[in-house]
mmCIF file as Biopython writes it, N, C-alpha, C and O atoms, coordinates in Angstrom:
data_model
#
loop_
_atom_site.group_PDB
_atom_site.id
_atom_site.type_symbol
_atom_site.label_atom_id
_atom_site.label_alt_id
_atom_site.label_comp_id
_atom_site.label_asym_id
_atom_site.label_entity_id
_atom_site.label_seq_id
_atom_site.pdbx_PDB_ins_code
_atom_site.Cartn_x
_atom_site.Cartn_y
_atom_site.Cartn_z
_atom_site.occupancy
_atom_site.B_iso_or_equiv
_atom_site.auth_seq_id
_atom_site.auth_asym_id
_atom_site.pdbx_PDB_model_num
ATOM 1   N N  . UNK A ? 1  ? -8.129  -7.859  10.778  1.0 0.0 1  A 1 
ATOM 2   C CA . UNK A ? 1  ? -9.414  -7.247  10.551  1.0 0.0 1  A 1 
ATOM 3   C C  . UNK A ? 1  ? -9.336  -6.317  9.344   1.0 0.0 1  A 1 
ATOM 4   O O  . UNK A ? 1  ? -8.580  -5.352  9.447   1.0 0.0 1  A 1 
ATOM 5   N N  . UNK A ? 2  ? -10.052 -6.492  8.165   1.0 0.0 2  A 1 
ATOM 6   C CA . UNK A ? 2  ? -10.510 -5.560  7.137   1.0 0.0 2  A 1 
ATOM 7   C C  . UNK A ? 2  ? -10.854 -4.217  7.858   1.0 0.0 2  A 1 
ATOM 8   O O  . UNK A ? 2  ? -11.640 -4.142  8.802   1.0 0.0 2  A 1 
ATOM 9   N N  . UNK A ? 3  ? -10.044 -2.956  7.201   1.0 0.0 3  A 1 
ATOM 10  C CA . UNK A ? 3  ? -10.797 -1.707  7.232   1.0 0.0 3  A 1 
ATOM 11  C C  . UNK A ? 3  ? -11.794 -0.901  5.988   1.0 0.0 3  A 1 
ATOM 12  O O  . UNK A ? 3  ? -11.467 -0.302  4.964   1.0 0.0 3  A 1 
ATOM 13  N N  . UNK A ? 4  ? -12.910 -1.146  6.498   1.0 0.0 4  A 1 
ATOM 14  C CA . UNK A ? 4  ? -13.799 -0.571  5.370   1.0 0.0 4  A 1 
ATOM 15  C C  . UNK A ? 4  ? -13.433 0.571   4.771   1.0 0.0 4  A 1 
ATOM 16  O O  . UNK A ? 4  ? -13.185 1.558   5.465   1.0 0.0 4  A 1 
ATOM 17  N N  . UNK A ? 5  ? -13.319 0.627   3.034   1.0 0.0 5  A 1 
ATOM 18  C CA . UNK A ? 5  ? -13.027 1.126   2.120   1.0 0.0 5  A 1 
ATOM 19  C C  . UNK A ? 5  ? -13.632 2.827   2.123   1.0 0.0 5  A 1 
ATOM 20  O O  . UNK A ? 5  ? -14.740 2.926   2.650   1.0 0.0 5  A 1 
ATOM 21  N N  . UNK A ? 6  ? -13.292 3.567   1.828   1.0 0.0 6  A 1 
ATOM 22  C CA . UNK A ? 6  ? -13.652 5.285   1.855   1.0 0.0 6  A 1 
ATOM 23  C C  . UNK A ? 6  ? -14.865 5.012   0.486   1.0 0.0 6  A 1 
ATOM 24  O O  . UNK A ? 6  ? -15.100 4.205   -0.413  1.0 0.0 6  A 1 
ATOM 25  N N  . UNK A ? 7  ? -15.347 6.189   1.022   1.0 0.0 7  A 1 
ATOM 26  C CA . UNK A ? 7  ? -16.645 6.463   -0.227  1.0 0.0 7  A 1 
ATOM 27  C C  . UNK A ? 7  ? -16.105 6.574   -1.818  1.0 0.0 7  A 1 
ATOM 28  O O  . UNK A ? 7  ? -16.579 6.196   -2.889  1.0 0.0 7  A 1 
ATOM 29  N N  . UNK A ? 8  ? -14.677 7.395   -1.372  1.0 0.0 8  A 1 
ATOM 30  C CA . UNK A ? 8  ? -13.679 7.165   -2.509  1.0 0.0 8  A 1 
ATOM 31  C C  . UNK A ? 8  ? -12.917 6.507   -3.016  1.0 0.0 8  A 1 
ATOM 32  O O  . UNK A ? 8  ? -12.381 6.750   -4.097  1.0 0.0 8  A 1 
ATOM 33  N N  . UNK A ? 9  ? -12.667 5.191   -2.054  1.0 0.0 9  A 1 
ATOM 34  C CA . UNK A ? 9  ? -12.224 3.836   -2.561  1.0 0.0 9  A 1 
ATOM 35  C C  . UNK A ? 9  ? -13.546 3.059   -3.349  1.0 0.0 9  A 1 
ATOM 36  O O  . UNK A ? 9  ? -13.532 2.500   -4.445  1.0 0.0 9  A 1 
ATOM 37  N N  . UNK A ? 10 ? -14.362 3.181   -2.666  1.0 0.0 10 A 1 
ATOM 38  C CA . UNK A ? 10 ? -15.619 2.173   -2.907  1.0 0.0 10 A 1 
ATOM 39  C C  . UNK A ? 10 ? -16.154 2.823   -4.600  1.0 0.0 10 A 1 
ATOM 40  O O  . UNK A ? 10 ? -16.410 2.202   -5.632  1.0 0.0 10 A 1 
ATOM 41  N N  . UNK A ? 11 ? -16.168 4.170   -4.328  1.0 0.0 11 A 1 
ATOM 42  C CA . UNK A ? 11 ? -16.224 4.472   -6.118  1.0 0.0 11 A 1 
ATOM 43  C C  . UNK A ? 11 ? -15.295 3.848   -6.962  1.0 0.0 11 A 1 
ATOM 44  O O  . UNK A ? 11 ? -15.674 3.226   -7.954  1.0 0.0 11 A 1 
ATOM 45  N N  . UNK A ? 12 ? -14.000 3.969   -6.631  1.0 0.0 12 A 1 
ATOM 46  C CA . UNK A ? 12 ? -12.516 4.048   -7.493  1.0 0.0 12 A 1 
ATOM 47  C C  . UNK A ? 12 ? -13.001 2.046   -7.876  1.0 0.0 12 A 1 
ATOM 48  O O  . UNK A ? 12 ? -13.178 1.673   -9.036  1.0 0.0 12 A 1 
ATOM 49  N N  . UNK A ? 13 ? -13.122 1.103   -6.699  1.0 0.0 13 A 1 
ATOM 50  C CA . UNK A ? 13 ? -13.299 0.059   -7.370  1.0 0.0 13 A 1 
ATOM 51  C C  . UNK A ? 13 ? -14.282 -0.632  -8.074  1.0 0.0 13 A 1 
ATOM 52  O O  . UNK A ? 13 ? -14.099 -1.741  -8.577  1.0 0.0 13 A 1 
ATOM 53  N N  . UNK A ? 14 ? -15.652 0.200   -8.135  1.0 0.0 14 A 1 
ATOM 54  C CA . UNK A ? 14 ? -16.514 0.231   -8.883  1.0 0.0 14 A 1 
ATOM 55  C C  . UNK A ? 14 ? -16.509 1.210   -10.132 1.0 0.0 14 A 1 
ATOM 56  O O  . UNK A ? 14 ? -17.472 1.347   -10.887 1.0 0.0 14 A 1 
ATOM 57  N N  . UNK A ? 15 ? -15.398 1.817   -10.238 1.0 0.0 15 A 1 
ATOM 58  C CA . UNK A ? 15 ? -15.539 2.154   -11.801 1.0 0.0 15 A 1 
ATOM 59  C C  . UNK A ? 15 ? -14.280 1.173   -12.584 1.0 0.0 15 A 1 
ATOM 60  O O  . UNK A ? 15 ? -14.133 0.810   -13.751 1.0 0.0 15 A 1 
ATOM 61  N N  . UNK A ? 16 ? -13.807 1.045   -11.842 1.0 0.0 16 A 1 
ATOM 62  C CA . UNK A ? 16 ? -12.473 -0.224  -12.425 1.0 0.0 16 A 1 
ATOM 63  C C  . UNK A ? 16 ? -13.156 -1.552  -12.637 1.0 0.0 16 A 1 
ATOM 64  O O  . UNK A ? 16 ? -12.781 -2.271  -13.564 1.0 0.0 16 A 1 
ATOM 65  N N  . UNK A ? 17 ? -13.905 -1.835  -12.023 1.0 0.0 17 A 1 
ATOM 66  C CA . UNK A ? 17 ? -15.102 -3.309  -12.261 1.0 0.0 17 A 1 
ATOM 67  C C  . UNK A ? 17 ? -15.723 -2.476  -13.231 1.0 0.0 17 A 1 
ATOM 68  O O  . UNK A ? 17 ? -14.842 -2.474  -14.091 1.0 0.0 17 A 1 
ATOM 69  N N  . UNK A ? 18 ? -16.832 -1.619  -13.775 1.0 0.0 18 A 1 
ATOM 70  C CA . UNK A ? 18 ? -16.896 -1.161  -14.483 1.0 0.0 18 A 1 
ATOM 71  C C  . UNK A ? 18 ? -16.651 -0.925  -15.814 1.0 0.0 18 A 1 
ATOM 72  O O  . UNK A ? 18 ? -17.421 -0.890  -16.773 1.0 0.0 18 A 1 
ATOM 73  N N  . UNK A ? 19 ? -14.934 -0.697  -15.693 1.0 0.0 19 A 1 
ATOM 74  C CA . UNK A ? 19 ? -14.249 -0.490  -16.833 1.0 0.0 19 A 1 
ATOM 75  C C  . UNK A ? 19 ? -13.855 -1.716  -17.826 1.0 0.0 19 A 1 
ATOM 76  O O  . UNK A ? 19 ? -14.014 -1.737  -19.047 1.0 0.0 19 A 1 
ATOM 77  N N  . UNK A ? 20 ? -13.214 -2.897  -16.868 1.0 0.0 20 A 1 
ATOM 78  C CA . UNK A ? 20 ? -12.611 -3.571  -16.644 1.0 0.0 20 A 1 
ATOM 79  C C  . UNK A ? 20 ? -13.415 -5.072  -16.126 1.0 0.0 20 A 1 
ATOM 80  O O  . UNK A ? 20 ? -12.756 -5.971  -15.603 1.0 0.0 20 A 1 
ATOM 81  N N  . UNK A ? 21 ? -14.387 -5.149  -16.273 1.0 0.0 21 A 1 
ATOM 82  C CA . UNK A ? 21 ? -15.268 -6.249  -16.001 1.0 0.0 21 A 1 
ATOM 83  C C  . UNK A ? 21 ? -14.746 -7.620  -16.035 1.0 0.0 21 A 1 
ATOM 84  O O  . UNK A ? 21 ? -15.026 -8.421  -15.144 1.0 0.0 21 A 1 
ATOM 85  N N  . UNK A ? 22 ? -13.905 -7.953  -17.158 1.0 0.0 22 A 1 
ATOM 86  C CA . UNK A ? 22 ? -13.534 -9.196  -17.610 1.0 0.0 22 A 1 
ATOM 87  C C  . UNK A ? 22 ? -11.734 -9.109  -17.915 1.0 0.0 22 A 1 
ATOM 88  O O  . UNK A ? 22 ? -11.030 -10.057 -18.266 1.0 0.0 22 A 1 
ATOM 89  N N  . UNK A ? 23 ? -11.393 -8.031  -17.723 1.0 0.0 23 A 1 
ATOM 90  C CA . UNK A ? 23 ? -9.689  -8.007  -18.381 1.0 0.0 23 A 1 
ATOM 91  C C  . UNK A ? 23 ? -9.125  -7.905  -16.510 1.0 0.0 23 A 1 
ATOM 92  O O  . UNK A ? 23 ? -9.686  -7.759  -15.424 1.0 0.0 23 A 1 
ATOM 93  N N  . UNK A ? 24 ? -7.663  -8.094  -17.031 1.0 0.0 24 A 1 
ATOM 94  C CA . UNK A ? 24 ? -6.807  -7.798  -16.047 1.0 0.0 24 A 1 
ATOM 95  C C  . UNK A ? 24 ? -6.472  -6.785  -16.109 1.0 0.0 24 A 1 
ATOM 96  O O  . UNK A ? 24 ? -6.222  -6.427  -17.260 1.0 0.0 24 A 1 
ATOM 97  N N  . UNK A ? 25 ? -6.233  -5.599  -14.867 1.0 0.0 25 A 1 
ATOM 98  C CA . UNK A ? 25 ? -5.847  -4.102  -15.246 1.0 0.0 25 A 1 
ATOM 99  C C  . UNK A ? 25 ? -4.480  -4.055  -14.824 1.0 0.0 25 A 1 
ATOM 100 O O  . UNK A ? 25 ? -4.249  -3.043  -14.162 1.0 0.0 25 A 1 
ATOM 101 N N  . UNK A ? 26 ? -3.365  -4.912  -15.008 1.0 0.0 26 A 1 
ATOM 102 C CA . UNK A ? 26 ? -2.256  -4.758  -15.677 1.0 0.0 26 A 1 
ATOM 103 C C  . UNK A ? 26 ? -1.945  -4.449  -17.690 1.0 0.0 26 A 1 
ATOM 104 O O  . UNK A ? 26 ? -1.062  -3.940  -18.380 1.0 0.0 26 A 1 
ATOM 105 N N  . UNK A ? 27 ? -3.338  -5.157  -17.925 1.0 0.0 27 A 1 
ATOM 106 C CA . UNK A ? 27 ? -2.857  -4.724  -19.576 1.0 0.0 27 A 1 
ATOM 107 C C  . UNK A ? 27 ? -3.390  -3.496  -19.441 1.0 0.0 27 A 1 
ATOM 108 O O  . UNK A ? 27 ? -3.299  -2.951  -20.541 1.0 0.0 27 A 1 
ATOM 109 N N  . UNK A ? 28 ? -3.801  -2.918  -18.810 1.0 0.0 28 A 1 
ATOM 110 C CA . UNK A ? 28 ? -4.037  -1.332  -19.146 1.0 0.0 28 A 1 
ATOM 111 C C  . UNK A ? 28 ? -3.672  -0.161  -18.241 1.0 0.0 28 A 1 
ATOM 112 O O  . UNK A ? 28 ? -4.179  0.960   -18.181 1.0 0.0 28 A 1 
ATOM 113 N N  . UNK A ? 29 ? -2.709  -0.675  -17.580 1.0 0.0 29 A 1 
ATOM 114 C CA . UNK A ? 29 ? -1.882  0.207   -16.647 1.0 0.0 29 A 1 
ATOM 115 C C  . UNK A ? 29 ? -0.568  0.200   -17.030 1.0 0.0 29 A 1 
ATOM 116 O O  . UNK A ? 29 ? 0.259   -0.572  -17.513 1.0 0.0 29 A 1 
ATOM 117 N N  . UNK A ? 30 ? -0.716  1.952   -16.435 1.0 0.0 30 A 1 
ATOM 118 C CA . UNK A ? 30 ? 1.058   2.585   -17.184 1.0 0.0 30 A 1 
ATOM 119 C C  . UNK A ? 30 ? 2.101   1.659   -16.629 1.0 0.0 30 A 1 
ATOM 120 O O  . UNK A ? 30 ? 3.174   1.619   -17.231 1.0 0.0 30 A 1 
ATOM 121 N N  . UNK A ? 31 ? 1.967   1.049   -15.764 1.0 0.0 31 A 1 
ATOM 122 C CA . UNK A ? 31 ? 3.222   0.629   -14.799 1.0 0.0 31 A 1 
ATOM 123 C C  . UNK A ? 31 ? 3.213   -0.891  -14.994 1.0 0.0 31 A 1 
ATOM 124 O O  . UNK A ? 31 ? 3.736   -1.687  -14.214 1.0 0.0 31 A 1 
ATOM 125 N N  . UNK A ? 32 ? 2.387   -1.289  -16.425 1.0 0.0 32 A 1 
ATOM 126 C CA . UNK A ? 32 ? 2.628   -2.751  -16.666 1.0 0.0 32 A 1 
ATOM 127 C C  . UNK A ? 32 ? 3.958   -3.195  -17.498 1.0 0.0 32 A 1 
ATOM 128 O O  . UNK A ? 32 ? 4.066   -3.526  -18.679 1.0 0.0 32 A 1 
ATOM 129 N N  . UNK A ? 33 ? 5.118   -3.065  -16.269 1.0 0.0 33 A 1 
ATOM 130 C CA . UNK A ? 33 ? 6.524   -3.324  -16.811 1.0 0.0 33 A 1 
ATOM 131 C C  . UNK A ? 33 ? 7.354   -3.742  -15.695 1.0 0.0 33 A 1 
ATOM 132 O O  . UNK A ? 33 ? 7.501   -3.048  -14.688 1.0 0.0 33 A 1 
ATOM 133 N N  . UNK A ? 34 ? 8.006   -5.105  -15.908 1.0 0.0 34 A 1 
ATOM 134 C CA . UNK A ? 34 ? 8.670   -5.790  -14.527 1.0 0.0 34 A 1 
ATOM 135 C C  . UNK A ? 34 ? 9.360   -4.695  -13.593 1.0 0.0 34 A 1 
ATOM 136 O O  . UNK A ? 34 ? 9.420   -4.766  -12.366 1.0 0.0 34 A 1 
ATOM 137 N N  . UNK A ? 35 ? 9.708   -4.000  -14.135 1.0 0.0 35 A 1 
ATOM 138 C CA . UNK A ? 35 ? 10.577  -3.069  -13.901 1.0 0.0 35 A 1 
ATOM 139 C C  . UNK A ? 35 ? 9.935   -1.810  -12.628 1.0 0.0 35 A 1 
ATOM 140 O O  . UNK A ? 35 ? 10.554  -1.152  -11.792 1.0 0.0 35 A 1 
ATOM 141 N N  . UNK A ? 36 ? 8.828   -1.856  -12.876 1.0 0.0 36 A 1 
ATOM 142 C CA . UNK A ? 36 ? 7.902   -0.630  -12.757 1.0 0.0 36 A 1 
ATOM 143 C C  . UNK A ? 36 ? 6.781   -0.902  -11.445 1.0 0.0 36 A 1 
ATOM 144 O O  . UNK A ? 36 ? 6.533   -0.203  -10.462 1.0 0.0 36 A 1 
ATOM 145 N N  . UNK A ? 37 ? 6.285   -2.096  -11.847 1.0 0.0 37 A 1 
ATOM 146 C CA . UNK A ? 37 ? 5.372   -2.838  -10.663 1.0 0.0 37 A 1 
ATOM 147 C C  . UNK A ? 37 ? 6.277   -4.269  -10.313 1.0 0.0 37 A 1 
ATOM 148 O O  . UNK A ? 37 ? 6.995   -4.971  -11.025 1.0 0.0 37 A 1 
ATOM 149 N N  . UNK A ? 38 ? 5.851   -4.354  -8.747  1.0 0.0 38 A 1 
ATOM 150 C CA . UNK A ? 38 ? 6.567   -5.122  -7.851  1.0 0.0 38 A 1 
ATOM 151 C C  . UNK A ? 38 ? 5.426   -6.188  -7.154  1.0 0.0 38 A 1 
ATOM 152 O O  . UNK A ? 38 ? 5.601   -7.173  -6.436  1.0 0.0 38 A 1 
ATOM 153 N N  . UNK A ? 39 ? 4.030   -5.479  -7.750  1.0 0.0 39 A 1 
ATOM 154 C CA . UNK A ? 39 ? 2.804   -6.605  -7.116  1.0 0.0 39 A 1 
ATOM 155 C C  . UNK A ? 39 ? 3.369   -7.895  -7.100  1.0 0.0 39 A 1 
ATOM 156 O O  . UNK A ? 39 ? 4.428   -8.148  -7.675  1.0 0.0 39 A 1 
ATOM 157 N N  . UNK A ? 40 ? 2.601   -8.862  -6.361  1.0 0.0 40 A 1 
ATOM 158 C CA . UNK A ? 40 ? 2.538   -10.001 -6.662  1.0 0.0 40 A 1 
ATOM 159 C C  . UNK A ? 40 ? 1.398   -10.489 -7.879  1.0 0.0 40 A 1 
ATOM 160 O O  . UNK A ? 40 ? 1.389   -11.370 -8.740  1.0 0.0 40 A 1 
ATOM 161 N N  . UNK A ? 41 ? 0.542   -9.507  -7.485  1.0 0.0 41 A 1 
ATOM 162 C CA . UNK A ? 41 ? -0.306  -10.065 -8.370  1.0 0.0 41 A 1 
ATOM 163 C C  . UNK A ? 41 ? -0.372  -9.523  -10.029 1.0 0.0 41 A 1 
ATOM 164 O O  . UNK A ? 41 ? -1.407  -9.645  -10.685 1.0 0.0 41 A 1 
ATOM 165 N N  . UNK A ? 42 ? 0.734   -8.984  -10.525 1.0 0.0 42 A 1 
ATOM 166 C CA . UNK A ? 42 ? 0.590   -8.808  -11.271 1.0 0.0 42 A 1 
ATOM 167 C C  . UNK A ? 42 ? 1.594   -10.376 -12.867 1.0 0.0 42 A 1 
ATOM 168 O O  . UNK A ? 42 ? 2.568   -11.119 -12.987 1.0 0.0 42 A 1 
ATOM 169 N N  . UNK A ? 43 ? 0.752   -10.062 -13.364 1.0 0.0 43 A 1 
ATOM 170 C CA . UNK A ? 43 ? 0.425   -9.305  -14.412 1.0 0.0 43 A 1 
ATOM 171 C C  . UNK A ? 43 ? -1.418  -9.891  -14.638 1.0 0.0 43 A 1 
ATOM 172 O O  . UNK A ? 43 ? -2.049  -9.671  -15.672 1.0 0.0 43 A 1 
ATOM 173 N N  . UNK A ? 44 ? -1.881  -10.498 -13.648 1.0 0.0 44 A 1 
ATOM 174 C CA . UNK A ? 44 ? -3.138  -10.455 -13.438 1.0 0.0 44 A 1 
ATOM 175 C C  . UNK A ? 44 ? -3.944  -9.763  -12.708 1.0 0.0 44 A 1 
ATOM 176 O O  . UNK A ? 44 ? -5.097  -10.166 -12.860 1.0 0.0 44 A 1 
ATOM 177 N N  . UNK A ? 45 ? -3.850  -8.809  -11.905 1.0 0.0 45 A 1 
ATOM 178 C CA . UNK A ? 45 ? -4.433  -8.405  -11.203 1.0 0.0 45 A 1 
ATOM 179 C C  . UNK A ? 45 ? -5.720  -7.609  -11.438 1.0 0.0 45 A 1 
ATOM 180 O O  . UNK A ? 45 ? -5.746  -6.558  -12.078 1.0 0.0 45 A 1 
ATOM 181 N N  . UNK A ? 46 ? -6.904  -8.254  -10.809 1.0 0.0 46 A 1 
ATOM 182 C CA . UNK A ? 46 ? -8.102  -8.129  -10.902 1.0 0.0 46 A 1 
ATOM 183 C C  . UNK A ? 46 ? -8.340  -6.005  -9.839  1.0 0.0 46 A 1 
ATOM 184 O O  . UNK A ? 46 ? -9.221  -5.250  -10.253 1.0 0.0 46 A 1 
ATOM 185 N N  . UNK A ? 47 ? -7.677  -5.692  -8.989  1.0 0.0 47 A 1 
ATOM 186 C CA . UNK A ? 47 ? -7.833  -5.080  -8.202  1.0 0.0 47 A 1 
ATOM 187 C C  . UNK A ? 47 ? -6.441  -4.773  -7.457  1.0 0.0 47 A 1 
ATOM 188 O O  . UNK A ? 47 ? -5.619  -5.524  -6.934  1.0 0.0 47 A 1 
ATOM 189 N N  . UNK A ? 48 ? -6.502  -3.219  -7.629  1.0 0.0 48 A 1 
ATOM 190 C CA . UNK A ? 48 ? -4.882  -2.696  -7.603  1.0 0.0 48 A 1 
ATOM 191 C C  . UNK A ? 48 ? -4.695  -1.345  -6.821  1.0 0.0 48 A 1 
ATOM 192 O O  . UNK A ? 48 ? -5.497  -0.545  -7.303  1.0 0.0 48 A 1 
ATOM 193 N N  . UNK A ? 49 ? -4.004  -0.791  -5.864  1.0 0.0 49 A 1 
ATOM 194 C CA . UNK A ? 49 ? -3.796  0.481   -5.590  1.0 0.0 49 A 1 
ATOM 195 C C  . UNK A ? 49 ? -3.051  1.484   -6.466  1.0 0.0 49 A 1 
ATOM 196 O O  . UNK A ? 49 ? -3.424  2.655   -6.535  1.0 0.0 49 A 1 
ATOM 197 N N  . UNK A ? 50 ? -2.032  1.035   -7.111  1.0 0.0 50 A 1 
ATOM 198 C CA . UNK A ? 50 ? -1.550  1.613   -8.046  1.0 0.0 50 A 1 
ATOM 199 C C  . UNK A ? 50 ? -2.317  1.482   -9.212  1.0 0.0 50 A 1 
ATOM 200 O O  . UNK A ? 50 ? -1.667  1.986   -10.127 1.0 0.0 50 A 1 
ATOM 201 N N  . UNK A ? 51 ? -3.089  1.168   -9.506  1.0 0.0 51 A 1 
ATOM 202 C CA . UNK A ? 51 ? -3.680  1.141   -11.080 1.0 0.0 51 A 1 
ATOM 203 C C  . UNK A ? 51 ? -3.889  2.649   -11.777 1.0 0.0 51 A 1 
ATOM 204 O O  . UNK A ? 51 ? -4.833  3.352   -11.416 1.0 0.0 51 A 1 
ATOM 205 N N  . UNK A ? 52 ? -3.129  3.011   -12.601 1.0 0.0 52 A 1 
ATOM 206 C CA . UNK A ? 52 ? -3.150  4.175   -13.339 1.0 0.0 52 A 1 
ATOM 207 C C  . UNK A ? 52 ? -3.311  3.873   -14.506 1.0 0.0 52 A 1 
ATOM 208 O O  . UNK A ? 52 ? -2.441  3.126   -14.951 1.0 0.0 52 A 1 
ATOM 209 N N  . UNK A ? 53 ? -4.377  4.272   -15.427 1.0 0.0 53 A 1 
ATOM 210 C CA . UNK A ? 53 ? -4.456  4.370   -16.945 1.0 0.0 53 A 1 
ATOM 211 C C  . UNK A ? 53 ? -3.238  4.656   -17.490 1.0 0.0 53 A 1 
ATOM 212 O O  . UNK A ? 53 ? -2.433  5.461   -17.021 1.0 0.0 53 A 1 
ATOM 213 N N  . UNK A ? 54 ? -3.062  3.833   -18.734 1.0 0.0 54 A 1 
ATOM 214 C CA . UNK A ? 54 ? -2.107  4.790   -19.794 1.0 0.0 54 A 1 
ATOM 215 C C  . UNK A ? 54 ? -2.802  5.418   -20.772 1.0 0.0 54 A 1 
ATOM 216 O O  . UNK A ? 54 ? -3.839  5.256   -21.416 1.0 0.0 54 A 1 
ATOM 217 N N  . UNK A ? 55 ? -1.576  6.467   -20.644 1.0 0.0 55 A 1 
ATOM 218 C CA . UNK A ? 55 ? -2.290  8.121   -21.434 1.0 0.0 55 A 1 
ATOM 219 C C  . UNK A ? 55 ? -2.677  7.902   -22.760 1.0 0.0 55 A 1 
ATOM 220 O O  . UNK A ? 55 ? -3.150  8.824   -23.424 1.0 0.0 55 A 1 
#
């Protein structure tokens, strides 16, 4: 069973759709390095818990 998302999740993935409409937010996350992220879904990933901007 899905647990519905916090008012502050539900923002966080509507400004990343937002941001990010058409790209993968591995090219624009700090932690886009084998080394660094362990996703599966990366180096595509549409939608991420770790997704942090680089500075």
């Amino acid at each position: 069973m899905k647990q519905a998302l916090s008012w502050s999740g539900r923002l966080r993935q509507w400004w990343l759709r937002f941001r990010c409409p058409s790209e993968f937010l591995c090219d624009h996350c700090k932690y886009d390095h084998p080394s660094a992220c362990s996703r599966p879904q990366r180096p595509n990933a549409v939608k991420c818990p770790d997704y942090r901007p680089r500075a």
